[in-house]
DRENDRENKOL-162471 format. One record per residue (C-alpha): x, y, z. Coordinates in pm, whole numbers, plus 50000, padded with zeros to 5 digits. Example, Ala and Ser with C-alpha at 12.3 -4.5 7.8 and 13.67 -1.06 7.14 Angstrom:
2
512304955050780;513674989450714;
//
This chain:
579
223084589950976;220654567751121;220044558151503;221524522951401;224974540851252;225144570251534;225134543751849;227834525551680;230124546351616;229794558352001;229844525752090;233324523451945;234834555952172;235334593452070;236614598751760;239514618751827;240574621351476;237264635451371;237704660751632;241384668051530;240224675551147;237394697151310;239634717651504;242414721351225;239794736150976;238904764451209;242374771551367;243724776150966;241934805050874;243764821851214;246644800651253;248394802550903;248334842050920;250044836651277;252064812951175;253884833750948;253814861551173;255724843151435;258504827151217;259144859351033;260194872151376;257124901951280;255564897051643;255584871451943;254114837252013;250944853252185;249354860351895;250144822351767;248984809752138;245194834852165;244384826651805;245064789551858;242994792552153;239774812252024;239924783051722;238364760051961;234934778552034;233904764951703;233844732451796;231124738052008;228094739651811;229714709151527;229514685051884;226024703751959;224554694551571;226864670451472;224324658751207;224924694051039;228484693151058;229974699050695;226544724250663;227804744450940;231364739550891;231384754550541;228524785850696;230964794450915;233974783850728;233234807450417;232454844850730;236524826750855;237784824950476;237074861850368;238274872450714;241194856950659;242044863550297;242334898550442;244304894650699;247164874650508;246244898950224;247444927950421;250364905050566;251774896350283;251814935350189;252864950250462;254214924150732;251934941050948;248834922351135;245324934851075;244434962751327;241784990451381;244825014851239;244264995050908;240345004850920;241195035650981;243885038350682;241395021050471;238505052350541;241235072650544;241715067350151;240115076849861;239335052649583;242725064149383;244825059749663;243925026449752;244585015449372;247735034349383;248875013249699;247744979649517;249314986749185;252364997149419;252614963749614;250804934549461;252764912649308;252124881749112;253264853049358;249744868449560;247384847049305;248854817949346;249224819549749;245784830849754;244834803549569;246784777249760;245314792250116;241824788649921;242794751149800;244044737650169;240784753750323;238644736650103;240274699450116;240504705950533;236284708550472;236214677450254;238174655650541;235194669150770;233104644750962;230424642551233;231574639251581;229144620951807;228914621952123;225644614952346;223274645152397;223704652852720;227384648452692;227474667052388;225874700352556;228504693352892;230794697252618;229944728952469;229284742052766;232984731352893;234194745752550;232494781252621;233484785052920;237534779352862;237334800352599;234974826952706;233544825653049;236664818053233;239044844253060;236674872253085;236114867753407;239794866653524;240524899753332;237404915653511;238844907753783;242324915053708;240924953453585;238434957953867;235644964753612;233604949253375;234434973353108;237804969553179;237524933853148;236124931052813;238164954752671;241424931952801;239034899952717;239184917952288;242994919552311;243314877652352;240444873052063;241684899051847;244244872551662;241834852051576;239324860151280;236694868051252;236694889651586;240344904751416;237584922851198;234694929151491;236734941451734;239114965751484;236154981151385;234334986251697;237544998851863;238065020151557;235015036051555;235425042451969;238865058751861;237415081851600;234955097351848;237305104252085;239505116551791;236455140351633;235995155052002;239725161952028;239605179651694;236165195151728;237775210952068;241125221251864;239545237551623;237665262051903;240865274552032;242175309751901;244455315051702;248075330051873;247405368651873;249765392051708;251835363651497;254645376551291;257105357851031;260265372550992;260275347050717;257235356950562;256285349350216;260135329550180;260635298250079;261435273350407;260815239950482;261885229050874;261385196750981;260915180851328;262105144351428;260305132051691;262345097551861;260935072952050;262635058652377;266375070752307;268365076552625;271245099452500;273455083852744;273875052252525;274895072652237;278335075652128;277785112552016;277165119952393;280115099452483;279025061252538;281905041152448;279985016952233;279795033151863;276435031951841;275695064351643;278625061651390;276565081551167;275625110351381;279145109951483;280455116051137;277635144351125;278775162251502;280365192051336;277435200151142;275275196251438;274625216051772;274265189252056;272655198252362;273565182352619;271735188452889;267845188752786;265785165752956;261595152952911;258915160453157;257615128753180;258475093353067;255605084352873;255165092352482;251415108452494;252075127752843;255095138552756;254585151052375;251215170852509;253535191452672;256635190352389;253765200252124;252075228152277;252745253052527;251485231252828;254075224253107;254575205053435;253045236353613;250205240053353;249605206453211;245875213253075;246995240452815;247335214752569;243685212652560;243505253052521;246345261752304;247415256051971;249525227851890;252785234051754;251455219751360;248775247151424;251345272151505;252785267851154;249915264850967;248915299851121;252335309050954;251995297150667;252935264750625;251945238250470;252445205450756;252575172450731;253025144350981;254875110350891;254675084551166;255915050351220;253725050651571;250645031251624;247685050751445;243905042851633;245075030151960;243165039252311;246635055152402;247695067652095;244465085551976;245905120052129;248735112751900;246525108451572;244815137151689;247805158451654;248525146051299;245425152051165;246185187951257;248045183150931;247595189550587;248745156050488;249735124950664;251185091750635;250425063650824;253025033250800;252395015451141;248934998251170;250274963351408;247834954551648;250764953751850;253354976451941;255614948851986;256094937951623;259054940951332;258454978051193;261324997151139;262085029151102;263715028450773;260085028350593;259615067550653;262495076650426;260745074250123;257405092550227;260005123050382;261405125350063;258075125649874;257465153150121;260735176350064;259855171649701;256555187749763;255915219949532;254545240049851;257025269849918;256725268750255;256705233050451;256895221250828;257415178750821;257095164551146;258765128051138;257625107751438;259565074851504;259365043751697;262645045651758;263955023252032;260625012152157;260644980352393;261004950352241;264104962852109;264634935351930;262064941451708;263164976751599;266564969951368;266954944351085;269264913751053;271754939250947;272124956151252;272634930051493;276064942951603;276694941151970;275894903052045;278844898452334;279464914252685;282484936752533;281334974552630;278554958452933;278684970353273;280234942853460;277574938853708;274844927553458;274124892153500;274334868953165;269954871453126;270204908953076;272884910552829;270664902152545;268174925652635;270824954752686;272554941752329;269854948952120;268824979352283;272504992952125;271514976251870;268574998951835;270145030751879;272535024051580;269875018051344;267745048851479;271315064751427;270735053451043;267325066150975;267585104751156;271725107250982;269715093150686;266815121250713;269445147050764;271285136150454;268435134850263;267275171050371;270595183050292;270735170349915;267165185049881;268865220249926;266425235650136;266345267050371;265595257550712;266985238350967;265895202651117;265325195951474;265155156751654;264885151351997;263315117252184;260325120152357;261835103852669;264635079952738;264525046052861;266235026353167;268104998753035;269904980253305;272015015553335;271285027453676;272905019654038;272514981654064;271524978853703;267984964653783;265934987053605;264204981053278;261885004553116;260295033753270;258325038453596;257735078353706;256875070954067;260745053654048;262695076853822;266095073253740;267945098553539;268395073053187;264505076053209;264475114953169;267415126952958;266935126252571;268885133052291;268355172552118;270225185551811;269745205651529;271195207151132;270645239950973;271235244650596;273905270250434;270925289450308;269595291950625;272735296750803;273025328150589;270715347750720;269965337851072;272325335851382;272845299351471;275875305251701;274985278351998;278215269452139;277305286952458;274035275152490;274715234552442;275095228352799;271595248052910;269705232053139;265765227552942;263005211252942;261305196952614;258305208452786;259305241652627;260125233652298;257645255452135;258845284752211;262175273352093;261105258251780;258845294551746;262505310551817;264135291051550;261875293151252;261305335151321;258175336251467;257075360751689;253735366251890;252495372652243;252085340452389;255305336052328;258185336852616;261635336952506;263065331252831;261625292952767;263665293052443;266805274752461;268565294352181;267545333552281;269905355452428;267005362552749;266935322852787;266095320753191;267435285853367;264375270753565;263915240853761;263845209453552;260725197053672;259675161453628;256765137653742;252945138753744;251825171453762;247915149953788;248905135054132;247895161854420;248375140654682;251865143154709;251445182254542;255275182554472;256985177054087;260855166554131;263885191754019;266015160753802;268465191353801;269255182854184;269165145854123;272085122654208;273535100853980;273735071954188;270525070154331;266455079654206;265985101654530;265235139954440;264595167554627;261025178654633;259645213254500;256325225354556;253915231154331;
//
């Protein structure tokens, strides 16, 4: 455009509309895979609002080299395309968003199983959407046209630009974390929507996640094995299988007695089941807690997890062949301890790879991979079943389908009208995690196997339910008893029954920890060796009652863990016992 052309069309104002058709071509290749994310109720607006805002650092260099603009436009356009063919690729799959759990997946895989998953879900309406995506990004680039603005406004611009979309945000969340380290790692979660830093930062966080994963295995793999092991089961067919839940507070479950049916399921099951009633977790966090429910660490020895073999290693050291099917978060900073337990495994499946936890993924998708499991030719199988279970946003753990308790019939009176939603589809939860573990224990039962299955939460969850009804979530410096007690039962099968004791009426009400479930689950499946202590086992005739000791056994300050066993129901205060 010559001098002539470029001071008259400045002459005549900004040209907004220019500007608009700049900013929709780069907030497509984000915004249509959020789009659809959002109104299929997968995940929140956030997503929607960080990718809508990361569209706009584009814009800066088209008002910088405005000459250049449909050069640039389709440069950077065609990195944003491929980016985001991926992304909607893998959406339209798996209603999942692209995350660093997807690279790892996709390493994860050989050649055949990656062909295996596309003949599996591609489907033929894919061409033609791919196509169409293609089609709209291309005639957005032909409505492209220079925006002019004078040079030295032009670089104020950019500069403005950069520094709303960059400068400013990173520099609150350094703040906000104290650190710069922790403020770029909060400054990836708002750019992560958007491509193509979806892609940059998945992969750099992935690879940060595998070291720490390779030194947590590297380390596991240096521990001894448990001295003296012996099978009474030896060289017999057995498959056992643990159910790990996620958030469940047994006290909204009708098989404990909550008058809301919200495990009609279970409830049909109860006579077939021992209930315990009185077990309780350590801590109220999923990784804290399950270090201790997966190995023989405690409240009083909390490192051993980092010394002793995991409960999958137990088994294999038996025997067995294990494998680990989660519906958790894969190659997340929190979760990595998690992964690292699975990959103890002989075989896993990974079916949750969101970039965020609060997203649709139900439950219901580990059915099939559990059966493939029980179906396995190996005589001699552990399957460990980890669930999301009733993870906040509850909303986003049932289908449609399971949308039952919408009204304040069965609420505590004193919640006010904004909290009966939230404590709605929290019941609403429970029932369908009532589905999928009466649906796993039906399943195991047609598969006629000899063993016995095993589900317990790995914490509970405050939801409204204590004094003053106030309380959402969990906090461990204020713990309430919803936080701390957990649903525990058992199914054993005839075979099984046969030719083991499994007489527990007298033990339902014993007061346990889950912190001690390996020597219970070591109990149950015949093991013997000399790390283990049946007096920790909550099925063994020389079971010992202990204080049920809860809190961070990390903070010396205080130097005290709380006995929940001497908590009142009405109020979070416990009495203090020294460490």
């Amino acid at each position: 455009m010559s001098l002539f052309k470029r001071s008259k069309t400045t002459a005549k104002g900004f040209d907004w509309a220019g500007f608009g058709w700049l900013f929709l071509f780069f907030w497509y290749f984000s915004g249509i895979t959020q789009l659809l994310i959002l109104l299929s109720d997968t995940s929140g607006f956030s997503g929607f609002r960080q990718a809508f805002t990361m569209s706009a650092l584009w814009l800066a260099p088209m008002l910088l080299f405005p000459a250049r603009t449909r050069l640039l436009a389709a440069l950077i356009g065609v990195v944003l395309w491929a980016c985001s063919m991926a992304s909607l690729g893998y959406f339209f799959i798996y209603q999942q968003e692209f995350s660093q759990s997807v690279i790892f997946i996709m390493f994860e895989s050989n050649v055949a199983e990656a062909g295996e998953y596309m003949t599996q879900y591609f489907a033929w309406w894919m061409v033609p959407a791919f196509l169409a995506h293609t089609a709209v990004a291309y005639f957005l680039w032909t409505r492209l046209r220079p925006v002019y603005l004078p040079r030295g406004q032009a670089l104020v611009a950019a500069v403005v630009i950069l520094g709303a979309v960059v400068g400013y945000p990173l520099v609150k969340q350094t703040q906000r974390a104290g650190s710069l380290a922790g403020g770029l790692e909060k400054f990836e979660d708002r750019i992560e929507p958007a491509v193509p830093w979806q892609m940059l930062v998945a992969y750099r966080r992935y690879g940060e996640q595998l070291a720490s994963m390779q030194g947590m295995l590297h380390s596991a793999s240096k521990i001894e094995p448990l001295r003296n092991l012996k099978d009474t089961m030896a060289n017999q067919p057995a498959t056992l299988v643990l159910v790990i839940g996620e958030s469940t507070n047994r006290q909204r479950m009708s098989l404990y007695g909550y008058p809301r049916e919200t495990t009609p399921e279970l409830d049909k099951l109860k006579d077939q089941l021992a209930v315990f009633d009185n077990v309780i977790t350590p801590r109220p966090y999923t990784i804290e807690a399950l270090q201790q429910v997966l190995t023989f660490a405690d409240e009083q020895s909390p490192d051993l997890y980092l010394t002793t073999p995991s409960l999958v290693s137990m088994m294999k050291q038996a025997g067995y062949k294990t494998f680990w099917i989660t519906n958790q978060q894969t190659m997340t900073k929190r979760n990595t301890m998690l992964t690292t337990f699975s990959q103890q495994a002989d075989e896993q499946v990974y079916l949750n790879n969101n970039r965020n936890q609060n997203a649709a993924q139900y439950d219901g998708d580990v059915i099939a991979p559990f059966n493939k499991a029980l179906a396995d030719t190996a005589p001699r199988k552990l399957i460990v079943v980890h669930l999301l279970g009733t993870h906040m946003s509850y909303q986003y753990r049932y289908p449609p389908t399971f949308n039952k308790f919408t009204d304040r019939q069965g609420v505590p009176a004193g919640l006010r009208d904004d909290q009966v939603p939230t404590y709605n589809s929290y019941d609403n939860a429970v029932l369908y995690n009532d589905f999928v573990v009466s649906s796993l224990i039906k399943d195991y039962a047609k598969s006629d196997p000899n063993g016995f299955l095993l589900y317990l939460s790995d914490h509970g969850e405050d939801v409204f339910d204590s004094v003053g009804h106030g309380t959402l979530g969990r906090n461990e410096g204020k713990p309430t008893a919803p936080m701390y007690t957990i649903p525990f039962m058992a199914w054993a099968s005839p075979k099984w029954r046969e030719t083991h004791d499994w007489s527990f009426a007298g033990d339902l009400s014993r007061p346990y920890s889950s912190s001690q479930l390996i020597h219970t689950w070591a109990d149950l499946a015949g093991l013997s060796f000399d790390e283990l202590d049946r007096s920790k086992s909550l099925v063994s005739t020389d079971f010992q009652a202990r204080p049920l000791l809860i809190g961070n056994p990390y903070q010396r300050q205080h130097k005290a863990l709380i006995d929940f066993s001497l908590m009142q129901p009405k109020t979070p205060v416990a009495k203090v016992v020294q460490q």
